[in-house]
PDBQT receptor file of N, H, CA, C and O in Angstrom, charges set to zero:
ATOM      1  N   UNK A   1      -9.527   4.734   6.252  1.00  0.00    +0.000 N 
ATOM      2  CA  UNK A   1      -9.095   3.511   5.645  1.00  0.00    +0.000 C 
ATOM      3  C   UNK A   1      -8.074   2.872   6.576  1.00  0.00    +0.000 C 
ATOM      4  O   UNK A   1      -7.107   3.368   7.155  1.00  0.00    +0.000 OA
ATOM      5  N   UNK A   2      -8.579   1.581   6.558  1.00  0.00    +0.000 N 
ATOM      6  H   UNK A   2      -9.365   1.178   6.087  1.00  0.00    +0.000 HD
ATOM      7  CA  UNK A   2      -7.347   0.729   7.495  1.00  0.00    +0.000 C 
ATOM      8  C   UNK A   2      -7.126  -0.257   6.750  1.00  0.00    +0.000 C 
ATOM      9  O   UNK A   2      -7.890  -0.810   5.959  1.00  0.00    +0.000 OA
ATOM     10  N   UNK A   3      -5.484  -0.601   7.144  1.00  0.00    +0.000 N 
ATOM     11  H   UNK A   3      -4.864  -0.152   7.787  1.00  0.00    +0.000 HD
ATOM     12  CA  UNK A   3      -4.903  -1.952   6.187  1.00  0.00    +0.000 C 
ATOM     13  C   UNK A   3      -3.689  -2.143   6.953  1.00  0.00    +0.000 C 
ATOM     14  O   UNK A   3      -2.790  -1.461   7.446  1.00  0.00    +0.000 OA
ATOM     15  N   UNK A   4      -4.002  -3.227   6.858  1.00  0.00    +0.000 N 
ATOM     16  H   UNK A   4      -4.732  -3.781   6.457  1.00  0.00    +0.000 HD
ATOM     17  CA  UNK A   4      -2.775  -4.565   7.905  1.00  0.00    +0.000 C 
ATOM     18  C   UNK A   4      -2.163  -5.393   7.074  1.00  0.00    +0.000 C 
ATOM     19  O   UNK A   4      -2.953  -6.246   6.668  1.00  0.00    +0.000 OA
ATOM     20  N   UNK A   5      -0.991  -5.518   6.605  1.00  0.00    +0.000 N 
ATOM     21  H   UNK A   5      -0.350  -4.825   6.934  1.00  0.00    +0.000 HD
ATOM     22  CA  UNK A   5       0.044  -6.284   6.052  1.00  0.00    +0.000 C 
ATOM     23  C   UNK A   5       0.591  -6.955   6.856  1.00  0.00    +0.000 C 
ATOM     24  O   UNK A   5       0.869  -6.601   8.002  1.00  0.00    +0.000 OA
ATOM     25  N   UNK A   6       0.892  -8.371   6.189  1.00  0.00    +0.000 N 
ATOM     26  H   UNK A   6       0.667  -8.658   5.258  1.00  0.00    +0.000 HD
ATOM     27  CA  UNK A   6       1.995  -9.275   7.033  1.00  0.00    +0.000 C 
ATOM     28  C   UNK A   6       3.243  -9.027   6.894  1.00  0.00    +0.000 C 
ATOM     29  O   UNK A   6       3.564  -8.292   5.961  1.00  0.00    +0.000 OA
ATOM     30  N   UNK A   7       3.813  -9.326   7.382  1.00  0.00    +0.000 N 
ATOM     31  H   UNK A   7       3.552  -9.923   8.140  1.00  0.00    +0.000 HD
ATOM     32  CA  UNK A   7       5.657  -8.963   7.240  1.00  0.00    +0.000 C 
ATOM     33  C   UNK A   7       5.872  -9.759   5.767  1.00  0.00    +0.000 C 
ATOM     34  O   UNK A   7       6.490  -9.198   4.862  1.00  0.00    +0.000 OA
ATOM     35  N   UNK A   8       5.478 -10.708   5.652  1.00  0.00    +0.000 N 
ATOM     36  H   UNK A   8       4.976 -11.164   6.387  1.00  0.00    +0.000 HD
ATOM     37  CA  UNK A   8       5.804 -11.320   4.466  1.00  0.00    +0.000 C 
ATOM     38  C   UNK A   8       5.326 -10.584   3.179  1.00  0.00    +0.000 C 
ATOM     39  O   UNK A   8       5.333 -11.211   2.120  1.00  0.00    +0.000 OA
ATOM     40  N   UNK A   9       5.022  -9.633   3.204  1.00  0.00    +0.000 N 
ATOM     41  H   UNK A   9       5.017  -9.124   4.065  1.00  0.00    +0.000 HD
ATOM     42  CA  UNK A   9       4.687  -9.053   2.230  1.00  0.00    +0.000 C 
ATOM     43  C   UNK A   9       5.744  -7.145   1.951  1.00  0.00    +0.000 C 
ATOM     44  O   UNK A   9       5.654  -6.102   1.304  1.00  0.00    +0.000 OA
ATOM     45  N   UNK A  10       6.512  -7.739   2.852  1.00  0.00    +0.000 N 
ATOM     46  H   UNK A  10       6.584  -8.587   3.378  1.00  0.00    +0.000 HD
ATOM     47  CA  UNK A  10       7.458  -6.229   2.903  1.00  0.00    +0.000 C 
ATOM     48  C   UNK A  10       8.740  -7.117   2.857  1.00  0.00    +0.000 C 
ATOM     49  O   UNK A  10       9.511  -7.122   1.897  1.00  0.00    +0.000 OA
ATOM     50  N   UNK A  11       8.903  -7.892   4.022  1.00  0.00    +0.000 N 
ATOM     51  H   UNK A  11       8.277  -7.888   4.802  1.00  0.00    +0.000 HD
ATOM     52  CA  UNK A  11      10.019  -7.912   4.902  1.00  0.00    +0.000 C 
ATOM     53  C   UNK A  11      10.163  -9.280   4.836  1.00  0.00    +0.000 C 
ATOM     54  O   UNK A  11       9.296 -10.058   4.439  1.00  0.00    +0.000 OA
ATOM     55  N   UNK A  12      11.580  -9.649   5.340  1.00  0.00    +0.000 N 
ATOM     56  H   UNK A  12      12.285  -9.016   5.663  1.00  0.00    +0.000 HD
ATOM     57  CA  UNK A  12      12.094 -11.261   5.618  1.00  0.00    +0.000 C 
ATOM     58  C   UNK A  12      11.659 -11.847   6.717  1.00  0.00    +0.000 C 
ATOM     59  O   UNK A  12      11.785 -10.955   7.556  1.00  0.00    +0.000 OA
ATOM     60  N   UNK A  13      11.277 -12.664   7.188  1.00  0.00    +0.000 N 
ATOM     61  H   UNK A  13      11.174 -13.388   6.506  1.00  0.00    +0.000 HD
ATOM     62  CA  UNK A  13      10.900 -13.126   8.702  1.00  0.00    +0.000 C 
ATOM     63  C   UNK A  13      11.729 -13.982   9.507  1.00  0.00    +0.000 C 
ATOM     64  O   UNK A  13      11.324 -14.806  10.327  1.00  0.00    +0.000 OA
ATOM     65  N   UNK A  14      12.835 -13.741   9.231  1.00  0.00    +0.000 N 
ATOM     66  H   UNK A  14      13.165 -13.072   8.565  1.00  0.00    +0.000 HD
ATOM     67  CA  UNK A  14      14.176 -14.327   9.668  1.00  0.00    +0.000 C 
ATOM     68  C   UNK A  14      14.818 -13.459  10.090  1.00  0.00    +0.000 C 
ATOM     69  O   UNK A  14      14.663 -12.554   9.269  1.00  0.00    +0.000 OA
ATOM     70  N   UNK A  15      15.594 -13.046  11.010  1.00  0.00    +0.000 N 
ATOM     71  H   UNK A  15      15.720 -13.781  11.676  1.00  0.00    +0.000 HD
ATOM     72  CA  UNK A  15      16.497 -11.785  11.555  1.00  0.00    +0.000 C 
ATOM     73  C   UNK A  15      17.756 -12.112  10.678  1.00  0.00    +0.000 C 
ATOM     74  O   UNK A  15      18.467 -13.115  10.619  1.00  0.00    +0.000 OA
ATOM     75  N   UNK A  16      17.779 -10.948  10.038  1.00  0.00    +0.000 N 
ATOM     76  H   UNK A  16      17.201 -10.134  10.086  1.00  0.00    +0.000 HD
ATOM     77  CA  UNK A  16      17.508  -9.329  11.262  1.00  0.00    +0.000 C 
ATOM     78  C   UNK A  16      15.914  -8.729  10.436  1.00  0.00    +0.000 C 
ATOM     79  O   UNK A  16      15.718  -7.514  10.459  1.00  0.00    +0.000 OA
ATOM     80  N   UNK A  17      15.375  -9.201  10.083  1.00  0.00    +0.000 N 
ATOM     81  H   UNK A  17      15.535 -10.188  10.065  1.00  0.00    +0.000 HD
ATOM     82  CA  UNK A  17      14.223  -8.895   9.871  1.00  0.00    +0.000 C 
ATOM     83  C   UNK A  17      14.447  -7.392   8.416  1.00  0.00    +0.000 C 
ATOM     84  O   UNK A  17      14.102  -6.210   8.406  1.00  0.00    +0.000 OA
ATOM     85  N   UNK A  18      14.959  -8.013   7.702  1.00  0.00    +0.000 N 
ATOM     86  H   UNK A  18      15.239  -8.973   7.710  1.00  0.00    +0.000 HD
ATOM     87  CA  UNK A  18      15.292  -7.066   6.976  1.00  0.00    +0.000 C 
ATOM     88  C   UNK A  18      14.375  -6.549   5.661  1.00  0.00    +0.000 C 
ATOM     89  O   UNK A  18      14.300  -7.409   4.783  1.00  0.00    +0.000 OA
ATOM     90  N   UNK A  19      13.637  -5.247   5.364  1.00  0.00    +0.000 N 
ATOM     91  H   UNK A  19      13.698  -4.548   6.077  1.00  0.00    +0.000 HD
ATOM     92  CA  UNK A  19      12.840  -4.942   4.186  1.00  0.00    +0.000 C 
ATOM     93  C   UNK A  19      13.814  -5.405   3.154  1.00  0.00    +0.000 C 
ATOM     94  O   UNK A  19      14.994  -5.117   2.954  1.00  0.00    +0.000 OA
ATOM     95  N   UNK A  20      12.939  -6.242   2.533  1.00  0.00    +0.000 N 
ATOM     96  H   UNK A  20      11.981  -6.476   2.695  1.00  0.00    +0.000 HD
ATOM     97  CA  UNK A  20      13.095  -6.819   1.080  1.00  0.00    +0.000 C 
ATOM     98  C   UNK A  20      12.225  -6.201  -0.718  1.00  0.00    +0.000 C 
ATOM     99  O   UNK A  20      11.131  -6.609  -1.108  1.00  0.00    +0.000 OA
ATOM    100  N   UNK A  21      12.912  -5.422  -1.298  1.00  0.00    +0.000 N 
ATOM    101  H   UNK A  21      13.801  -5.090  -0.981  1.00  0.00    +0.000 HD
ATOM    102  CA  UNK A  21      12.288  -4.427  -1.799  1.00  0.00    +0.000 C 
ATOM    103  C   UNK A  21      11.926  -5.180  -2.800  1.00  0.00    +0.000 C 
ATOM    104  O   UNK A  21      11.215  -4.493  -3.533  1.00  0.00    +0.000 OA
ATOM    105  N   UNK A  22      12.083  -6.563  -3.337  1.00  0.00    +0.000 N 
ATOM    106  H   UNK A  22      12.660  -7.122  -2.741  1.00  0.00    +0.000 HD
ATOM    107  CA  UNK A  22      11.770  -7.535  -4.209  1.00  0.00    +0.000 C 
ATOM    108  C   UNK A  22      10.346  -7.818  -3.978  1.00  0.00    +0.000 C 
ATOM    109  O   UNK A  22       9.479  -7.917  -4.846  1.00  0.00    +0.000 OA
ATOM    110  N   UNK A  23      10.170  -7.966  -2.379  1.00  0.00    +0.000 N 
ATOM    111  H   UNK A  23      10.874  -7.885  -1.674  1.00  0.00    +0.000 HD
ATOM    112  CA  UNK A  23       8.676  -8.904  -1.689  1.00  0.00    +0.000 C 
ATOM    113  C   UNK A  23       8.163  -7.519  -2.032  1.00  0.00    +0.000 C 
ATOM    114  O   UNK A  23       7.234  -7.278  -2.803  1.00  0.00    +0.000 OA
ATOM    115  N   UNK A  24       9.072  -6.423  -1.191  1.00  0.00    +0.000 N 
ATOM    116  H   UNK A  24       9.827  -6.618  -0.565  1.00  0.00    +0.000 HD
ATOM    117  CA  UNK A  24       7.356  -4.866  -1.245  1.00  0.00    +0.000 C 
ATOM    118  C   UNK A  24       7.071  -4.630  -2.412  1.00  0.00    +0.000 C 
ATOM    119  O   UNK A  24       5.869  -4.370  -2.453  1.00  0.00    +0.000 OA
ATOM    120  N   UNK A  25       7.668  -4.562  -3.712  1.00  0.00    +0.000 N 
ATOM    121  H   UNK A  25       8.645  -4.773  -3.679  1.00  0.00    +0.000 HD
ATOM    122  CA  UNK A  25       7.319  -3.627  -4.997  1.00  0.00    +0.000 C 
ATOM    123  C   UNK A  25       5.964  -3.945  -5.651  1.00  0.00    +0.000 C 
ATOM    124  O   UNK A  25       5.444  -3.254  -6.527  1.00  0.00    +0.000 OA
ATOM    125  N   UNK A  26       5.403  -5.175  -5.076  1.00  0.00    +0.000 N 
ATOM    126  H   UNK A  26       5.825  -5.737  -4.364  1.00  0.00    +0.000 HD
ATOM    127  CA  UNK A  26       4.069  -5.598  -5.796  1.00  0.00    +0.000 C 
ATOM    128  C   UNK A  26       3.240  -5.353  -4.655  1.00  0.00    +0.000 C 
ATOM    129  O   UNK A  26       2.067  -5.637  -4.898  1.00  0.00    +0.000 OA
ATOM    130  N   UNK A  27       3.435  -4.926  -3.499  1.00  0.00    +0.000 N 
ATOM    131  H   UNK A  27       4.388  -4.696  -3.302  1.00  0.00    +0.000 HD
ATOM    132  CA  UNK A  27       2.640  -4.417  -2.407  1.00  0.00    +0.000 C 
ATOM    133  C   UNK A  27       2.470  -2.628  -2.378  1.00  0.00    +0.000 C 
ATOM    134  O   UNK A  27       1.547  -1.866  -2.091  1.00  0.00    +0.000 OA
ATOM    135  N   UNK A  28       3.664  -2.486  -2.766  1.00  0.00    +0.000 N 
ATOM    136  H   UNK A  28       4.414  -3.106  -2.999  1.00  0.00    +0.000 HD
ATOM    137  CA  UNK A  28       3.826  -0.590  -3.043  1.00  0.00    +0.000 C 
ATOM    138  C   UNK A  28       3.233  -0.252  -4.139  1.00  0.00    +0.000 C 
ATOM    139  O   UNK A  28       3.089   0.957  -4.321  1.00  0.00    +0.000 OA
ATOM    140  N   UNK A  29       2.645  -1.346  -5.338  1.00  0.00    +0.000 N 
ATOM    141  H   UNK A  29       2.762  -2.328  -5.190  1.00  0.00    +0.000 HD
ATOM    142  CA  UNK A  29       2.346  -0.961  -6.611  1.00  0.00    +0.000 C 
ATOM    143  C   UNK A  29       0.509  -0.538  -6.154  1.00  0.00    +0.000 C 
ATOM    144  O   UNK A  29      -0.189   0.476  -6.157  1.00  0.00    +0.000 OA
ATOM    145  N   UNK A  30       0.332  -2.038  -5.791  1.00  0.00    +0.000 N 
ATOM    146  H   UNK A  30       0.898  -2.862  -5.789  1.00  0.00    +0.000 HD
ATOM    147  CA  UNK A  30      -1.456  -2.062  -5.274  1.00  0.00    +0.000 C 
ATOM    148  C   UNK A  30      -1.550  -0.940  -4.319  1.00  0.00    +0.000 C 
ATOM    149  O   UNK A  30      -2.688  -0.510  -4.505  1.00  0.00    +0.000 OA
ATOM    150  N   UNK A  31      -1.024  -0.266  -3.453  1.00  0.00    +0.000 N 
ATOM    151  H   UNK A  31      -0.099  -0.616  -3.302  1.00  0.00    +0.000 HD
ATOM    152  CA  UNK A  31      -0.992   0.695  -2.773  1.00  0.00    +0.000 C 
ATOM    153  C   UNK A  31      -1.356   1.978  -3.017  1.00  0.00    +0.000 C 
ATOM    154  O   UNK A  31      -2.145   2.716  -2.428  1.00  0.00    +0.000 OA
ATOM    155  N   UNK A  32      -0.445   2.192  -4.282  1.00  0.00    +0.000 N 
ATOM    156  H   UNK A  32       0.196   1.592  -4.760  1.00  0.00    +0.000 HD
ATOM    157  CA  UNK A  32      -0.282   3.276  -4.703  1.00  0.00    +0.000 C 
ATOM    158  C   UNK A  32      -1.861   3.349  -5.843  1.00  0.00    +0.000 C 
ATOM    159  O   UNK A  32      -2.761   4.186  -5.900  1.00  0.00    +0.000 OA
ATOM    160  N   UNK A  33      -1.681   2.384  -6.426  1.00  0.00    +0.000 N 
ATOM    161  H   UNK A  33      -0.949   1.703  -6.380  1.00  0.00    +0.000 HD
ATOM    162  CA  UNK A  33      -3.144   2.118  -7.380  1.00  0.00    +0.000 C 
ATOM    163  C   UNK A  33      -4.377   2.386  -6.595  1.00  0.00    +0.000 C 
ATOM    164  O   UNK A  33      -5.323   2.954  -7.142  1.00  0.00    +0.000 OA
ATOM    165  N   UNK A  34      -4.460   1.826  -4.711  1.00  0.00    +0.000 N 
ATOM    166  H   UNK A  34      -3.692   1.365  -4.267  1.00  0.00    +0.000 HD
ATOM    167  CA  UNK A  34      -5.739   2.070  -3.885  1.00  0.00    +0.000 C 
ATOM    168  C   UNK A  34      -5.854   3.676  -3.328  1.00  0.00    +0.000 C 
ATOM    169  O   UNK A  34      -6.646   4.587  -3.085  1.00  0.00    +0.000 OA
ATOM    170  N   UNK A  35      -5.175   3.488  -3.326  1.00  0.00    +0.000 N 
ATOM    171  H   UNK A  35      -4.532   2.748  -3.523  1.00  0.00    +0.000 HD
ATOM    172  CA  UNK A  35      -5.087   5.453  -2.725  1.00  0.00    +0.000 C 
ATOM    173  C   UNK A  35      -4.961   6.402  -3.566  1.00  0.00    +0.000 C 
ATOM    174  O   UNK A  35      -5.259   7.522  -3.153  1.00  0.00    +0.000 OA
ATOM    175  N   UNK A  36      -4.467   6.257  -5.053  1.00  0.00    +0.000 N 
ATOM    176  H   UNK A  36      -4.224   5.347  -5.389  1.00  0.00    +0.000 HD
ATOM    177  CA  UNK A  36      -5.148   6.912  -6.227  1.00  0.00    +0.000 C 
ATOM    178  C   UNK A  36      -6.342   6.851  -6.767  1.00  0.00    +0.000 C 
ATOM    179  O   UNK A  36      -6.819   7.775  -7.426  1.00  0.00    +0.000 OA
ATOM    180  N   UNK A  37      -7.006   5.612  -6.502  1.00  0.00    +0.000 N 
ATOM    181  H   UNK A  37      -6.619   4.862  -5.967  1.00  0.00    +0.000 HD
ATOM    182  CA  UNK A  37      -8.724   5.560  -7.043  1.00  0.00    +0.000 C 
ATOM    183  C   UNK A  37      -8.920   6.489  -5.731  1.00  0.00    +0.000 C 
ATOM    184  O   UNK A  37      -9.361   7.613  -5.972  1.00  0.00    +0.000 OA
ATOM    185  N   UNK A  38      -8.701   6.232  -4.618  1.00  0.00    +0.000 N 
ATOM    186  H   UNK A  38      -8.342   5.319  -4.423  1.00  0.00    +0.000 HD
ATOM    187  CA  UNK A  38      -9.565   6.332  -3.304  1.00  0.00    +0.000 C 
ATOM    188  C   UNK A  38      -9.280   8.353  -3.680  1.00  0.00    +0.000 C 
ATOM    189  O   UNK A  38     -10.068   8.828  -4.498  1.00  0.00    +0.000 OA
ATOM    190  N   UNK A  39      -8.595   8.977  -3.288  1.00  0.00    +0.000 N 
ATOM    191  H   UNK A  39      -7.955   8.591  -2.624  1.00  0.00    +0.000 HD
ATOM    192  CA  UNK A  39      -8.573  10.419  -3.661  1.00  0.00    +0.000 C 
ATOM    193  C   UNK A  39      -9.534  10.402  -4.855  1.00  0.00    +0.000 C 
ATOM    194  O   UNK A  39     -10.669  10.811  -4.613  1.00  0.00    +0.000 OA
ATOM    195  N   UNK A  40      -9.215   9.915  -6.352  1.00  0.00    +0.000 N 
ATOM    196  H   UNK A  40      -8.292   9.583  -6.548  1.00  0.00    +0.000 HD
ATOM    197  CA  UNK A  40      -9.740  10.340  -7.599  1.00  0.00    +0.000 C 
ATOM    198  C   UNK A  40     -11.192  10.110  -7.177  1.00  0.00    +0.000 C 
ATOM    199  O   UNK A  40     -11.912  10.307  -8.156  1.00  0.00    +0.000 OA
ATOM    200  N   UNK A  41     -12.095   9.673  -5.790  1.00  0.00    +0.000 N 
ATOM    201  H   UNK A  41     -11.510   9.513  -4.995  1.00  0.00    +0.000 HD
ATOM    202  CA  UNK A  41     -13.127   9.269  -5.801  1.00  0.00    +0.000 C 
ATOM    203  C   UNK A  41     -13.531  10.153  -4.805  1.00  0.00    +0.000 C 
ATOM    204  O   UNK A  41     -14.717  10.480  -4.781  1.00  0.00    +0.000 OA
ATOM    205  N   UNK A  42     -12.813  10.563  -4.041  1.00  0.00    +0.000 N 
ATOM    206  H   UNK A  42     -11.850  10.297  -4.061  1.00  0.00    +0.000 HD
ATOM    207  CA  UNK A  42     -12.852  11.690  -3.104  1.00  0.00    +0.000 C 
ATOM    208  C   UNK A  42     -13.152  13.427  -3.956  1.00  0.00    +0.000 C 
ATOM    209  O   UNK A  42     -13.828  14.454  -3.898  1.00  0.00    +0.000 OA
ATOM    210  N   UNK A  43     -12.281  12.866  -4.554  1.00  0.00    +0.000 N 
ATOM    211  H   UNK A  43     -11.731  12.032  -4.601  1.00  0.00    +0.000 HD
ATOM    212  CA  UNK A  43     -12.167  14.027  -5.342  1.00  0.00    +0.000 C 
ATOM    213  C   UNK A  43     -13.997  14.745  -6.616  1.00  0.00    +0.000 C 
ATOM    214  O   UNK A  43     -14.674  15.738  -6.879  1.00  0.00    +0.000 OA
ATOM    215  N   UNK A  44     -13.827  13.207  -6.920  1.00  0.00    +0.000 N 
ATOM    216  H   UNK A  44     -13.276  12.400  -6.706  1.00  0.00    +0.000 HD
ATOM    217  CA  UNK A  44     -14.835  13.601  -7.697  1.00  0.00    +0.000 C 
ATOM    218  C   UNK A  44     -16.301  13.651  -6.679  1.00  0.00    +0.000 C 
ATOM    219  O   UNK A  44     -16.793  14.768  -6.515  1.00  0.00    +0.000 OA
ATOM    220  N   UNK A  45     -16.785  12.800  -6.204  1.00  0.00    +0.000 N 
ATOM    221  H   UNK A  45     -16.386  11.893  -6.337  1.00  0.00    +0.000 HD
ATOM    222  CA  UNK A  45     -17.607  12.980  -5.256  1.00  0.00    +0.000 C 
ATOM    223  C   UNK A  45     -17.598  14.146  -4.248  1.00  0.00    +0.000 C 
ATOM    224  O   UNK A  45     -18.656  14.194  -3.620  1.00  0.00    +0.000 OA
ATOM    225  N   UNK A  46     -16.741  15.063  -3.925  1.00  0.00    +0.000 N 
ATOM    226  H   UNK A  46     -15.881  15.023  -4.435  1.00  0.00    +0.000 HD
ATOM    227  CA  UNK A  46     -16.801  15.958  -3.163  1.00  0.00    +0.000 C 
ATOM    228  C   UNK A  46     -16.794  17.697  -3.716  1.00  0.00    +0.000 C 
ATOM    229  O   UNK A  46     -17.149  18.782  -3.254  1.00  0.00    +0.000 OA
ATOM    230  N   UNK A  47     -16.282  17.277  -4.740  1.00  0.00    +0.000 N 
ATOM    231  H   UNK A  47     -15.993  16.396  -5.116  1.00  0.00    +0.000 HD
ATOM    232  CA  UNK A  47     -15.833  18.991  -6.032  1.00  0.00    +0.000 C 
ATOM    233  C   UNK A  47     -16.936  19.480  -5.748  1.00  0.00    +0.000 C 
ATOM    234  O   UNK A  47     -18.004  18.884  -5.612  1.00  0.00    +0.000 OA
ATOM    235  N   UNK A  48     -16.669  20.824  -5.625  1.00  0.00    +0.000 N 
ATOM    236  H   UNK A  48     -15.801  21.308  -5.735  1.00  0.00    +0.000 HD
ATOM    237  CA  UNK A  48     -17.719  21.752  -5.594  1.00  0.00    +0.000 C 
ATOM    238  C   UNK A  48     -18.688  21.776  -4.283  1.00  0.00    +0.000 C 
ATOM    239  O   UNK A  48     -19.544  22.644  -4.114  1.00  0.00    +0.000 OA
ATOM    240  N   UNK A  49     -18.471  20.850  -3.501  1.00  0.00    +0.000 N 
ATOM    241  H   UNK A  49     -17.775  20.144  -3.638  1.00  0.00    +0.000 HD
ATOM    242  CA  UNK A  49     -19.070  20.406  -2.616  1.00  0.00    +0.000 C 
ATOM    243  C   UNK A  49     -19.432  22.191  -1.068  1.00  0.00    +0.000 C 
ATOM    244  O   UNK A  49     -20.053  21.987  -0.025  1.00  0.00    +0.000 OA
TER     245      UNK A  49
């Protein structure tokens, strides 16, 4: 799996370029939601395998 974020979706784009945990928390949420299906699909597709 590959995934490319813009800074604007973490971080300020103004220096000092600082993580903004306001912008990430709706980027860390979908994250965490894609890589829990993605295992739970790993998981089930492979058991017993």
């Amino acid at each position: 799996m590959q995934l490319e974020l813009a800074q604007c979706n973490y971080m300020e784009e103004q220096e000092p370029f600082a993580y903004n945990p306001t912008l990430a928390e709706p980027t860390a949420h979908l994250l965490k939601a894609l890589l829990s299906e993605a295992l739970e699909w790993g998981r089930s597709t492979y058991a017993g395998a």
